[in-house]
C-alpha positions in Angstrom: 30.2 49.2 111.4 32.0 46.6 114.1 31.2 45.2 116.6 33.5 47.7 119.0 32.3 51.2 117.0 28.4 50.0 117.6 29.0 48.8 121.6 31.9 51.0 122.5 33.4 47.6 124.2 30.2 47.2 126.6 27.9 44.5 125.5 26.9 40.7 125.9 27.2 37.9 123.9 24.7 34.5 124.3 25.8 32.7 121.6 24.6 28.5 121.0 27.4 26.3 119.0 26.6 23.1 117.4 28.9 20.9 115.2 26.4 19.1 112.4 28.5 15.8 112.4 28.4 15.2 116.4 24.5 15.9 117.1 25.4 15.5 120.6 27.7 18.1 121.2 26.5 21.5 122.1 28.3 24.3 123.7 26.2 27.7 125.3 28.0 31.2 126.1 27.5 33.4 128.4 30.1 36.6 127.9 30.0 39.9 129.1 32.3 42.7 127.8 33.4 46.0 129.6 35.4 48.3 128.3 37.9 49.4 131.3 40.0 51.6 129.4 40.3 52.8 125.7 42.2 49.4 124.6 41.6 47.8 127.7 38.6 45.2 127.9 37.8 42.9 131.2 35.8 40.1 129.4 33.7 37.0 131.8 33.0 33.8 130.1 30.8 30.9 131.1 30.4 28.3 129.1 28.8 24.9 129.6 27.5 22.1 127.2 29.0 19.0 125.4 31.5 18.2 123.1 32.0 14.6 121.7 34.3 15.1 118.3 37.9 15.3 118.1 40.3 17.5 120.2 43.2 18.1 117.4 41.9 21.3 116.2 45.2 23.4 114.5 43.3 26.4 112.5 39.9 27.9 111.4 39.1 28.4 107.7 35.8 29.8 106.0 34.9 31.7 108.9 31.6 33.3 107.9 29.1 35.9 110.0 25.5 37.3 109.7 24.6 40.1 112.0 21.1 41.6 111.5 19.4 44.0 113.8 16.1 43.0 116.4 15.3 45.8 118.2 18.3 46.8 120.7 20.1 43.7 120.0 22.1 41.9 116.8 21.0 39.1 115.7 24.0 36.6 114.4 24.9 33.4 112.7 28.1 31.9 111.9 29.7 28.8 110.5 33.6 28.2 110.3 35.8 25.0 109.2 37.9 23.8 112.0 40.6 22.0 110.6 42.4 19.1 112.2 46.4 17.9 112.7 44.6 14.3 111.2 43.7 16.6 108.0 40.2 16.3 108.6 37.8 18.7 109.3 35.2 19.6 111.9 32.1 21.5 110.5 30.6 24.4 113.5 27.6 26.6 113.1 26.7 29.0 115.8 23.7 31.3 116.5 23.9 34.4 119.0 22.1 37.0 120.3 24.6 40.4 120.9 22.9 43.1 123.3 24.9 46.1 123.3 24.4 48.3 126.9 23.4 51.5 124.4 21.5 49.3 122.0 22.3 49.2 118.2 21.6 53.5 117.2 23.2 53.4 113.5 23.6 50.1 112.3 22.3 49.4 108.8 19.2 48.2 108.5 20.0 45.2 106.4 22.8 44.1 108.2 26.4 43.1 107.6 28.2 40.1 106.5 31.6 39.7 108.0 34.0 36.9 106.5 36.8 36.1 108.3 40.7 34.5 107.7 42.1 33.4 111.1 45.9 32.1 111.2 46.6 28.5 112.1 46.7 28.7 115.9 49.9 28.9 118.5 49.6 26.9 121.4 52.1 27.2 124.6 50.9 25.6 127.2 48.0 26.5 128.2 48.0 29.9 125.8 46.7 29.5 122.2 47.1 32.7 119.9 46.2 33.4 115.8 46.0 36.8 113.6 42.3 37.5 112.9 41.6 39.8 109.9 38.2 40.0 108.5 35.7 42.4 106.3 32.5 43.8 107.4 30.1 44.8 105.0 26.8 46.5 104.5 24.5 42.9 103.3 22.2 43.4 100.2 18.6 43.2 101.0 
């Protein structure tokens, strides 16, 4: 089940990210998702905190999630490698808390693990874009 099939495109997302090697840096979101038509979505982000590492992020690899249920809300964790034009890496490890508007009827009980390949990203300007393709499946209790 994904994240659209389980929320019909209405939900929001609080979600905490951390970066192990700068213990300083700490970013919070706030996002709310509405669904406005059938491939139409108006999204609002708010995001505060503080970053300290470096700023030449080019791609994403190892792009791993946990979802598991809590009552009317998912429960996830994540961890990706954000790779640098230095060839470096950054490590970032997130934890979120997804609360659907119709709660979480159907999803299984043990929860999914999602793992994710993202292209290296495009940026114009002020637009960045990357292909995401990724596998959800059923976890293993």
């Amino acid at each position: 089940m994904n994240l659209y099939d389980l929320t019909k495109g209405n939900y929001r997302v609080l979600r905490t990210l951390t970066y192990p090697d700068f213990p300083k840096s700490q970013i919070v979101f706030d996002v709310q998702v509405r669904a406005a038509a059938d491939s139409v979505w108006i999204t609002d982000i708010s995001i505060s905190g503080t970053y300290d590492g470096p700023t030449d992020i080019v791609s994403t690899k190892d792009y791993q999630l946990i979802w598991i249920i809590d009552g009317d809300a998912l429960l996830e964790s994540g961890s990706a490698t954000l790779e640098l034009s230095s060839g470096g890496s950054v490590r970032s490890v997130w934890s979120s808390k997804i609360i659907p508007d119709k709660g979480c009827k159907g999803f299984p009980p043990a929860g999914e693990l999602i793992n994710v390949s993202i292209s290296p990203f495009r940026i114009n300007g002020n637009s960045m874009s990357y292909k995401w393709e990724g596998t959800v499946k059923e976890r293993s209790k």
